[in-house]
Backbone bond lengths (Angstrom), bond angles and torsions (degrees), N, CA, C in turn:
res aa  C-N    CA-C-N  psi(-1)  N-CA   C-N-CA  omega(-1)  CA-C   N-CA-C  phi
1 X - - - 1.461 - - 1.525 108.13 -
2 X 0.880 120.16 136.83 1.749 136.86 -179.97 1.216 117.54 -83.37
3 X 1.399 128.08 127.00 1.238 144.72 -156.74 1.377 100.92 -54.09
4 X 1.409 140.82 161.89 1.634 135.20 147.60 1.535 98.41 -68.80
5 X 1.418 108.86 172.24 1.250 107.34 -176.69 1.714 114.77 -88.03
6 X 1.721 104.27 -11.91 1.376 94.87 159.09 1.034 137.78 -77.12
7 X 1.319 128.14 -24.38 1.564 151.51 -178.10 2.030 91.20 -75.10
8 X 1.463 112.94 -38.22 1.438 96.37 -175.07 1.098 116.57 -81.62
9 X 1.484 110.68 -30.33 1.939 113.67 174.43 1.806 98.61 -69.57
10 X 0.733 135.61 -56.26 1.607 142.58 162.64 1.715 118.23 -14.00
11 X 1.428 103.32 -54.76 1.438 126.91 -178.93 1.597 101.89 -92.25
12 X 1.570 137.30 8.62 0.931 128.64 176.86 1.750 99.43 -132.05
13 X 0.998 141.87 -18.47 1.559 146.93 135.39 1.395 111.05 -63.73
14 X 0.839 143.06 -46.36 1.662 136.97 171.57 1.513 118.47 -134.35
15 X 1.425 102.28 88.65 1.976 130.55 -170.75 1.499 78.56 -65.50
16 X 1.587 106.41 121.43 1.454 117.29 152.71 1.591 124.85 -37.53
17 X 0.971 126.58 122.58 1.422 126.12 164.73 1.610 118.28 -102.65
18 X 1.558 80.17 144.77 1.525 119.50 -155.14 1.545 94.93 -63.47
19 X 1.138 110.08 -39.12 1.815 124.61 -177.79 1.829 107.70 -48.09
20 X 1.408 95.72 -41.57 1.519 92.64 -165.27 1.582 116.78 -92.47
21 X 1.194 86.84 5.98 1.991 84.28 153.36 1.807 103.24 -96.24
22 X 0.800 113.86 21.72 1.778 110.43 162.44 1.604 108.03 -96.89
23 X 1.618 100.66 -28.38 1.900 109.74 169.13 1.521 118.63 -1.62
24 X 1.311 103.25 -85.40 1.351 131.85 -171.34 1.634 104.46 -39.58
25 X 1.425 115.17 -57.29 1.234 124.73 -154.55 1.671 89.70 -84.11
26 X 0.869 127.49 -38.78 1.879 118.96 -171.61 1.548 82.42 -84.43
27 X 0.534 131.73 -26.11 2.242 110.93 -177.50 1.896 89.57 -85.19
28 X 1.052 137.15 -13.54 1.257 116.59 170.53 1.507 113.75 -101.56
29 X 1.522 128.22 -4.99 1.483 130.84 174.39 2.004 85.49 -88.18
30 X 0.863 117.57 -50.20 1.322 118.05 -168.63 1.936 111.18 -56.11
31 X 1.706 101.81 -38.31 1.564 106.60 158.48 0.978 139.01 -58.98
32 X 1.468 95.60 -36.97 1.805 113.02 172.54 1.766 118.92 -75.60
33 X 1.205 107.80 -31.77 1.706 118.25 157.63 1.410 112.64 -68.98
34 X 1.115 132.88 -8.94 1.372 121.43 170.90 1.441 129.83 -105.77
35 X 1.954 94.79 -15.43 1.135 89.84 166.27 1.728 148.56 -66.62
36 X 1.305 100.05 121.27 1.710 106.78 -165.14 1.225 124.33 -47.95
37 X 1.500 87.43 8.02 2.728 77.67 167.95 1.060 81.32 -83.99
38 X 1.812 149.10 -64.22 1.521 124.62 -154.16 1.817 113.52 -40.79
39 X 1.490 119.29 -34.64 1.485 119.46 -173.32 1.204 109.73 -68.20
40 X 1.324 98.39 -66.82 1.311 113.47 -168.84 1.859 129.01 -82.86
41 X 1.217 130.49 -17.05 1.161 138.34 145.20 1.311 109.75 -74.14
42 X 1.458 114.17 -59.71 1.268 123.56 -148.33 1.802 116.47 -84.43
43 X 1.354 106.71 0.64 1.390 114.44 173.71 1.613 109.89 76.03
44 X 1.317 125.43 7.67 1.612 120.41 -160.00 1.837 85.34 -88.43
45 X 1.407 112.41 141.20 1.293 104.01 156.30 1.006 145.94 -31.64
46 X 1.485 158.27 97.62 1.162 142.17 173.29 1.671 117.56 -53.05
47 X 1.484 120.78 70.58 1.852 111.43 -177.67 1.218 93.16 -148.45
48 X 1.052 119.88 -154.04 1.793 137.13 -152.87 1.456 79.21 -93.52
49 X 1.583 123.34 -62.91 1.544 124.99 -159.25 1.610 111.02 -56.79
50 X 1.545 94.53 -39.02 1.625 109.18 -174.83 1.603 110.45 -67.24
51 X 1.078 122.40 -42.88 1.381 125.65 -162.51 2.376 96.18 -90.10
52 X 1.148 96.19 -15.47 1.721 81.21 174.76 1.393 115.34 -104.90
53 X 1.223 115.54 -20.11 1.426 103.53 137.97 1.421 145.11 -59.78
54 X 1.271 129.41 -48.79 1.497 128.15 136.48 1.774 106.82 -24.82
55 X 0.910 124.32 -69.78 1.759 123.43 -177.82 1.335 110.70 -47.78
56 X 1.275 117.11 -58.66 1.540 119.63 173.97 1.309 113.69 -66.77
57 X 1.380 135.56 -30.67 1.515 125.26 153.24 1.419 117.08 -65.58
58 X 0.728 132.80 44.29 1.663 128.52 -166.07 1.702 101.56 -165.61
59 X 1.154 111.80 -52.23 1.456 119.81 137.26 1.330 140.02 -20.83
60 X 0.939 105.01 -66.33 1.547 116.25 -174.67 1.831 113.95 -88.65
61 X 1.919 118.07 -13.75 1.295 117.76 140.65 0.868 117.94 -13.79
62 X 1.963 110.43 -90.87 1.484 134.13 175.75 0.957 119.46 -35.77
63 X 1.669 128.81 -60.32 1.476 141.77 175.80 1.371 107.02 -29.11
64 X 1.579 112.69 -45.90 1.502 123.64 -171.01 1.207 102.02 -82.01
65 X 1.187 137.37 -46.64 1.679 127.92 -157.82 1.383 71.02 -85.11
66 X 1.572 170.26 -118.80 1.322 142.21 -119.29 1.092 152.44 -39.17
67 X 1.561 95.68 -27.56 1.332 130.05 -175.06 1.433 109.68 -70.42
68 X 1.597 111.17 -44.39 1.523 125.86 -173.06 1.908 104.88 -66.63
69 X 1.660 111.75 13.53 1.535 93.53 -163.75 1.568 82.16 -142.67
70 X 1.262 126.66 133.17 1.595 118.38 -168.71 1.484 89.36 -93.29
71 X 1.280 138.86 -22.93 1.597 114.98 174.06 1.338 119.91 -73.78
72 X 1.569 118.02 10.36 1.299 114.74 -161.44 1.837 86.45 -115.28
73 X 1.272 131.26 26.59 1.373 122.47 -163.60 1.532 102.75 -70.21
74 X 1.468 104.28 -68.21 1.485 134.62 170.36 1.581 119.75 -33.42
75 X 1.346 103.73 -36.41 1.485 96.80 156.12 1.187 129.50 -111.88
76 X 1.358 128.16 19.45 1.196 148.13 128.09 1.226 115.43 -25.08
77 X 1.246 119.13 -95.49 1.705 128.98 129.46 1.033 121.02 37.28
78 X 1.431 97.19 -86.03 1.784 119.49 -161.75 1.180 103.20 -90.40
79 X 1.622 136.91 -2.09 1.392 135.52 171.47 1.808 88.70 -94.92
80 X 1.146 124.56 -19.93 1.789 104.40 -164.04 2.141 88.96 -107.17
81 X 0.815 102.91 5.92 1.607 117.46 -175.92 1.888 89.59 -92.69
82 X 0.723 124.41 -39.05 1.865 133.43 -144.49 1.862 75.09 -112.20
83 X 1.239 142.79 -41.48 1.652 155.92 -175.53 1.837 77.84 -58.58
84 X 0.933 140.54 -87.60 1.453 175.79 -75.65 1.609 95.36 -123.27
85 X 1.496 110.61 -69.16 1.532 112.78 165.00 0.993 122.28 -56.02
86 X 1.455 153.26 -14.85 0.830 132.11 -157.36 1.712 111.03 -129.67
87 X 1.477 90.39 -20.80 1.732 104.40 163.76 1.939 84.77 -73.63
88 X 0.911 115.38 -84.40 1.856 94.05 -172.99 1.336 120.50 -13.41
89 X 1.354 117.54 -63.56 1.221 138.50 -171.27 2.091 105.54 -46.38
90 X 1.401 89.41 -39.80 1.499 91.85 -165.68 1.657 108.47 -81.47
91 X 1.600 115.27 -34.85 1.004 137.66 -166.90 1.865 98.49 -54.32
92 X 1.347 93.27 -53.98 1.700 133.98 -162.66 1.900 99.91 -55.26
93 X 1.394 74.94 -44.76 2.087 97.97 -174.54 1.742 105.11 -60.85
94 X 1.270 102.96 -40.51 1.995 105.76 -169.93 1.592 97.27 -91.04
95 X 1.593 129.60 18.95 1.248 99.58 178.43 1.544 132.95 132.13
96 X 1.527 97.95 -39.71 1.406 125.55 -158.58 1.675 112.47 -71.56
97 X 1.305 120.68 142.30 1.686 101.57 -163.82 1.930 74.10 -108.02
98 X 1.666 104.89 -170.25 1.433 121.40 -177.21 1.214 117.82 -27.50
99 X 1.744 82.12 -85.13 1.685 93.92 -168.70 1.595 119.58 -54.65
100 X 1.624 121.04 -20.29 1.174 99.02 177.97 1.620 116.45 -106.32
101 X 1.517 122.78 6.94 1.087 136.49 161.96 2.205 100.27 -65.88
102 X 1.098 105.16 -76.75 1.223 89.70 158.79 1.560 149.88 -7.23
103 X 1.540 116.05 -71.08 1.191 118.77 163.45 1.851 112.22 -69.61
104 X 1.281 105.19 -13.11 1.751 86.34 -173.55 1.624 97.04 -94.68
105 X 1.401 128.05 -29.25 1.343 123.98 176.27 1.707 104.50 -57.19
106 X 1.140 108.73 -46.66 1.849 134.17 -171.87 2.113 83.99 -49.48
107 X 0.884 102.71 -70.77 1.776 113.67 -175.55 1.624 97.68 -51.07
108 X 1.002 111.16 -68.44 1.888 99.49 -175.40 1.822 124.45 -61.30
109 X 1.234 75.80 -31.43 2.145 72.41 168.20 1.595 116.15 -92.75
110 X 1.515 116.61 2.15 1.324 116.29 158.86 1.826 108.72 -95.01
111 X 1.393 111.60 -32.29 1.436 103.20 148.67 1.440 140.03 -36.11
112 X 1.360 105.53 -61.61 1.344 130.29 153.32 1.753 114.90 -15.34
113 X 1.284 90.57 -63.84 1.414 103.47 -152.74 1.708 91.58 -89.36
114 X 1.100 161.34 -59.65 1.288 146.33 138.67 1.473 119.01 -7.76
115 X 0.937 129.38 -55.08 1.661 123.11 -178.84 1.029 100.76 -73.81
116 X 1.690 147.71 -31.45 1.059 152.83 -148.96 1.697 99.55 -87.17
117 X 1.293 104.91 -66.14 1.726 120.58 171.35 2.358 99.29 -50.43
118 X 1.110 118.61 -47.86 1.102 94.74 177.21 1.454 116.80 -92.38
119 X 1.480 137.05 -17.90 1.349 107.88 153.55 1.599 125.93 -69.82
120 X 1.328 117.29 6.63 1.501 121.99 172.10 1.608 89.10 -65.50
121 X 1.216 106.96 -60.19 2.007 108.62 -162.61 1.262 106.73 -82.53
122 X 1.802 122.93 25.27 1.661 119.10 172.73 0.864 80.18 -84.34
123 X 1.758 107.36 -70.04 0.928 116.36 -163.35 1.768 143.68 -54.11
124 X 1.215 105.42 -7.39 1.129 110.17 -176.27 1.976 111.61 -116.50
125 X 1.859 88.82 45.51 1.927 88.08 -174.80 1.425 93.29 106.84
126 X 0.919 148.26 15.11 1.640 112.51 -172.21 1.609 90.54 -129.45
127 X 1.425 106.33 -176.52 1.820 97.31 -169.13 1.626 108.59 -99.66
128 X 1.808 110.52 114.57 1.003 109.87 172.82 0.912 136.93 -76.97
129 X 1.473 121.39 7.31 1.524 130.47 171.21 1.331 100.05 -72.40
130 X 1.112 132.07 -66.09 1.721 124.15 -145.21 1.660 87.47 -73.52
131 X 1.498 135.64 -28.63 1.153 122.30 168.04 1.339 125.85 -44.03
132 X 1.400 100.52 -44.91 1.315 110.97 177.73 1.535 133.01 -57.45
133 X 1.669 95.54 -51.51 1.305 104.34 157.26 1.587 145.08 -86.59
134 X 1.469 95.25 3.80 1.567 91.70 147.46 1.722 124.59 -104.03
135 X 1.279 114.87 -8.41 1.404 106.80 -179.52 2.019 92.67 -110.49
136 X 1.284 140.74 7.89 1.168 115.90 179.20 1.497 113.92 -122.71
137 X 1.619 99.32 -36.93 1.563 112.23 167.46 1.069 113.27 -100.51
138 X 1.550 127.92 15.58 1.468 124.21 160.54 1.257 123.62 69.19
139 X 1.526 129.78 -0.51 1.364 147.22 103.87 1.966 74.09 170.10
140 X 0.924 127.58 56.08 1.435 120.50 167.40 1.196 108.21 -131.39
141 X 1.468 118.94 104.82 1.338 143.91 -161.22 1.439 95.07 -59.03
142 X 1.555 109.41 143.03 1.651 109.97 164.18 1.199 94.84 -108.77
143 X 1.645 99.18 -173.12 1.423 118.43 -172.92 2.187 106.01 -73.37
144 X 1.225 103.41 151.06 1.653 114.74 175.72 1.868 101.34 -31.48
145 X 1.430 110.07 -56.67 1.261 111.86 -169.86 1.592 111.73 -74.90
146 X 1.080 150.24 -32.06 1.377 159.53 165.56 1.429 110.40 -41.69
147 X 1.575 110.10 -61.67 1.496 130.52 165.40 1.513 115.41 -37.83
148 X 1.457 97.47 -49.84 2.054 112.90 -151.35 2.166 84.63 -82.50
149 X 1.665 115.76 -25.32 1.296 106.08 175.29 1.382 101.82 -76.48
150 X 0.809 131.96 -63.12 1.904 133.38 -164.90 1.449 117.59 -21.97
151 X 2.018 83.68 -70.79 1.269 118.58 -173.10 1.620 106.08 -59.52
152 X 1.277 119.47 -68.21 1.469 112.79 174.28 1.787 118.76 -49.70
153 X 0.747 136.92 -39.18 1.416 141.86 -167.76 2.044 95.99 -81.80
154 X 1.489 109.20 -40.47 1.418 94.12 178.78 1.574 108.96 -76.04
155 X 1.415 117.43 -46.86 1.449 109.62 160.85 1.360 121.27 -14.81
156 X 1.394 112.26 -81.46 1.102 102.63 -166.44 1.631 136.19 -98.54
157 X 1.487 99.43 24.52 1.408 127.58 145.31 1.830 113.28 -48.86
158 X 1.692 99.70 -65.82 0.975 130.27 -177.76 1.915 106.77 -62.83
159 X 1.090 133.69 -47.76 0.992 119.87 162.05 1.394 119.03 -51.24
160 X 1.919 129.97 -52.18 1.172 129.91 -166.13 1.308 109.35 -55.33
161 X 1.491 114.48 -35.26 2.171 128.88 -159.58 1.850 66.72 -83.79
162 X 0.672 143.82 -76.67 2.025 131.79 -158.97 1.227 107.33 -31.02
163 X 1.410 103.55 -45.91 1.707 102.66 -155.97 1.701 118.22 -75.91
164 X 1.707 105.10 -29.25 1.053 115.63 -178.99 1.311 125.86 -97.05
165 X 1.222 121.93 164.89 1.923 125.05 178.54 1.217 126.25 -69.37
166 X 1.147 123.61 120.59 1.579 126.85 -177.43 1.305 121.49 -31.07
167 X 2.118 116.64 -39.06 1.126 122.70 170.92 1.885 116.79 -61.23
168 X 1.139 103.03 -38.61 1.214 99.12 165.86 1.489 133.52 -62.76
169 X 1.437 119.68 -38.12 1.455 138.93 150.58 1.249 126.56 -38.88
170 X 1.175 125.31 -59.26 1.725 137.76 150.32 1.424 110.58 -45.56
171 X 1.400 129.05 -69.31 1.119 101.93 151.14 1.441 158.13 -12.86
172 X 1.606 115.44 -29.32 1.496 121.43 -164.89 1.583 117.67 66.55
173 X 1.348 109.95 21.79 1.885 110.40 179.01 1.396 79.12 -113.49
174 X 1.884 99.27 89.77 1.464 100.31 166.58 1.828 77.35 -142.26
175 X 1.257 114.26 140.40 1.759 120.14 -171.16 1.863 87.39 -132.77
176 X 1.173 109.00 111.26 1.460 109.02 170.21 1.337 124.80 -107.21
């Protein structure tokens, strides 16, 4: 069926991007970071700092199960591209003019990329507690039980994104 001609002038002023079929799936890592057992069981701050760490741990799951698949590079990408908009977006929301929206997005996707490289080596054998507690409690130890929620609940986040297919992942048929 052939476009209307508004939908084609539409699609020729603003070319769909490829990024925003990752949408779905970053508004559900972003659901899953907000959900209130991480605060409130789980000892993570409830603030701006608290809740993007939770996001960027939850984040960087996915990041990892993509990474392990070289056709999945590109949307790798376009899921940390859609990461990128929306820290703008938020930055943009409290106030912030260019230049300093800029350097604070510039600071969180070098965040990004540090937590990302060390939950690669939690996850792969190395000790995810002290990970935890320097990128979630900000090196302020919680209690045994706060920890044993985090840690278990990101586990096995992290096991479920293992078990399943990337096509399914891109998708957003991720049920946590």
């Amino acid at each position: 069926m052939p476009l209307s001609p508004r939908k084609f002038f539409s699609n020729l002023l603003n070319p769909p991007q490829p990024k925003n079929a990752l949408i779905p799936l970053y508004q559900k890592i972003v659901e899953q970071g907000r959900n209130p057992h991480w605060y409130t069981k789980g000892g993570v701050k409830d603030t701006q700092d608290g809740r993007f760490d939770m996001i960027v741990a939850i984040l960087s799951i996915i990041l990892l199960r993509l990474e392990k698949d070289d056709n999945m590079i590109e949307n790798s990408v376009y899921l940390t591209e859609v990461f990128v908009d929306d820290m703008d977006g938020q930055m943009r929301e409290l106030g912030m003019g260019d230049v300093v929206v800029g350097k604070h997005v510039g600071k969180m996707v070098g965040a990004l990329g540090g937590r990302l490289d060390a939950y690669r080596k939690a996850y792969n054998g190395g000790n995810l507690d002290s990970i935890l507690i320097r990128n979630l409690y900000r090196d302020e130890p919680p209690s045994y039980e706060e920890l044993h929620v985090v840690r278990n609940g990101l586990i096995a986040i992290y096991e479920q994104i293992q078990a399943i297919g990337c096509a399914k992942i891109i998708n957003a048929e991720v049920n946590w």
